[in-house]
C-alpha positions as CSV (number, residue, x, y, z in Angstrom):
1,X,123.0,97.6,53.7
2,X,119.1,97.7,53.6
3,X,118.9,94.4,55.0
4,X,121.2,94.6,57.6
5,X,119.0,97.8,58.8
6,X,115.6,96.5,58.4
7,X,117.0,93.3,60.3
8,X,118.5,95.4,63.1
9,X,114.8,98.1,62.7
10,X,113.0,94.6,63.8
11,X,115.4,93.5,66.1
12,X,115.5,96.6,68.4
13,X,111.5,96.9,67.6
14,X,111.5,93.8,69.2
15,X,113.5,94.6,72.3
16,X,111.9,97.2,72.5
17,X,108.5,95.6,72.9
18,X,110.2,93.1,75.5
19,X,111.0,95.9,77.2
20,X,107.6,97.6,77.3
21,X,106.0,94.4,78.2
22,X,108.8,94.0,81.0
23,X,107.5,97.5,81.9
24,X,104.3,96.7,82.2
25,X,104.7,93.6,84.6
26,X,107.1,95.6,86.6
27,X,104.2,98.5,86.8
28,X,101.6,96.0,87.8
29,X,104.0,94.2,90.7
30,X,104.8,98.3,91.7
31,X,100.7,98.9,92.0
32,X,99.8,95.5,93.6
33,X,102.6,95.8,96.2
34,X,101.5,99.4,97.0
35,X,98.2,98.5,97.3
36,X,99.4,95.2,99.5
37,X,101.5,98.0,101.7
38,X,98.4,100.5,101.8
39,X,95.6,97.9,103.2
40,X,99.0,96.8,105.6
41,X,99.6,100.2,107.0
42,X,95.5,100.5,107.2
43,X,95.5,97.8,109.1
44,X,98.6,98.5,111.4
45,X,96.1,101.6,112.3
46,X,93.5,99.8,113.4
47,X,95.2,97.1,115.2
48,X,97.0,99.8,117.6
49,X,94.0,101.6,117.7
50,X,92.8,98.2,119.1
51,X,95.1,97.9,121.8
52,X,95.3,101.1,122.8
53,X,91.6,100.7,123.2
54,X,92.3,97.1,125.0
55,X,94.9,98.6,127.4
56,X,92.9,101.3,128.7
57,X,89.9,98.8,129.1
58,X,92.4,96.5,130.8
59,X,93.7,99.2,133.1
60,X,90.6,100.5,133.8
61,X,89.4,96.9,135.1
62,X,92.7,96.6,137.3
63,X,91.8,99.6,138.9
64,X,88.5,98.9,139.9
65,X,89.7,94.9,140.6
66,X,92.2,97.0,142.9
67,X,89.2,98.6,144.6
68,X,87.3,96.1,145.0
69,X,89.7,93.9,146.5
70,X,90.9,96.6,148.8
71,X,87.0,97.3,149.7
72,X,86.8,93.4,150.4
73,X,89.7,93.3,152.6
74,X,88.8,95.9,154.4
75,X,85.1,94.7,154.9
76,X,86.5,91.1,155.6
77,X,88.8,92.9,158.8
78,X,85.5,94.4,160.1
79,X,83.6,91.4,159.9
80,X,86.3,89.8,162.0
81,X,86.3,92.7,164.8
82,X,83.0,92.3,165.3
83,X,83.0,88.6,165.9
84,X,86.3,89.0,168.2
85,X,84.1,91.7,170.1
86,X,80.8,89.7,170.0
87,X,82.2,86.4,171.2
88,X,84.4,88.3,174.6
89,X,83.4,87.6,177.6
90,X,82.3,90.9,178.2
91,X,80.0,90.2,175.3
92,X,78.7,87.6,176.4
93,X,77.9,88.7,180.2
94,X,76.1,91.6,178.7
95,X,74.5,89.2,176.4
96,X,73.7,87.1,179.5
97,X,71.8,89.6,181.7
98,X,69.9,90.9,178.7
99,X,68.2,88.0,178.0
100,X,66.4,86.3,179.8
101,X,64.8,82.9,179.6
102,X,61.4,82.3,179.1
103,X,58.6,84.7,177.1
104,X,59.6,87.8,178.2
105,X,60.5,90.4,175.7
């Protein structure tokens, strides 16, 4: 009867220290993958912190591109007035009788 309960004393002492060491690895795995999910959420942070940052740069840029381009446009219609009213006939009459050939000023 002894026997049989020392033998089953060890063999549950045993499992028992399987099961601690089981424990143990399934305790570290726990920490590392927290820590793993930790610097992952960290870094999910700063990434849309990023492009938050990146969008309003980006919108910011269309909006003065938009400007800009309207600015152009409309500089690039005056341009063309004037040389449709500097190149008329009428223009160049006036032009005509305003200057004359020779040195006079």
């Amino acid at each position: 009867f002894i026997a049989t309960k020392t033998e089953e004393a060890q063999a549950e002492s045993k499992e028992k220290m399987e099961k601690e060491g089981t424990k143990a690895e399934s305790e570290q795995r726990l920490a590392d993958t927290q820590a793993m999910y930790d610097d992952t959420a960290e870094q999910k942070k700063a990434d849309i912190a990023f492009f938050d940052e990146t969008t309003a740069a980006c919108q910011a840029k269309h909006a003065a591109w938009t400007n800009r381009s309207a600015l152009r446009e409309e500089e690039m219609s005056g341009i063309a007035k004037a040389l449709v009213i500097l190149t008329s006939d009428a223009a160049r009459a006036l032009f005509a009788s305003a200057i004359k050939a020779g040195k006079e000023t």
